[in-house]
N, C-alpha and C positions, 0 to 999 in steps of 0.2 A: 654228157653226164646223164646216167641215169637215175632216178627219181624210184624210191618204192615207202611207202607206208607200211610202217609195222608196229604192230601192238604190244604191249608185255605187260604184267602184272606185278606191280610192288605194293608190299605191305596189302595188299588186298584193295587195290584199286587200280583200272585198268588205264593205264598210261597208252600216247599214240607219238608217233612220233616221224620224222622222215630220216630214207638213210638214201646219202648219194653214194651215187658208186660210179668210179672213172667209165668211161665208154671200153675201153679192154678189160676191162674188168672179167676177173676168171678164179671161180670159185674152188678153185683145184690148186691155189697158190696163195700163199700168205703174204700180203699188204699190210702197211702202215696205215694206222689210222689216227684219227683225232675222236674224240667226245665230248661236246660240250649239252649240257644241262640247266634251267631256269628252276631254280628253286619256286615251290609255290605257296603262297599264304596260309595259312593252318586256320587264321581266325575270319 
């Protein structure tokens, strides 16, 4: 599995995050994926 960090911006703060991706993995071909997210405190 490979491992990469990547960044994006919501609502105007910049989130980090990890995304795996199988060892064949091939950018030239559509995979199934999952999403999962941790909601964070506000206060």
């Amino acid at each position: 599995m490979t491992v990469k960090k990547v960044t994006f911006k919501s609502f105007g703060v910049d989130l980090v995050g990890n995304l795996y991706l199988p060892e064949n993995f091939d950018e030239s071909k559509k995979i199934q994926s999952n999403c999962w997210s941790k909601s964070v405190p506000t206060s």
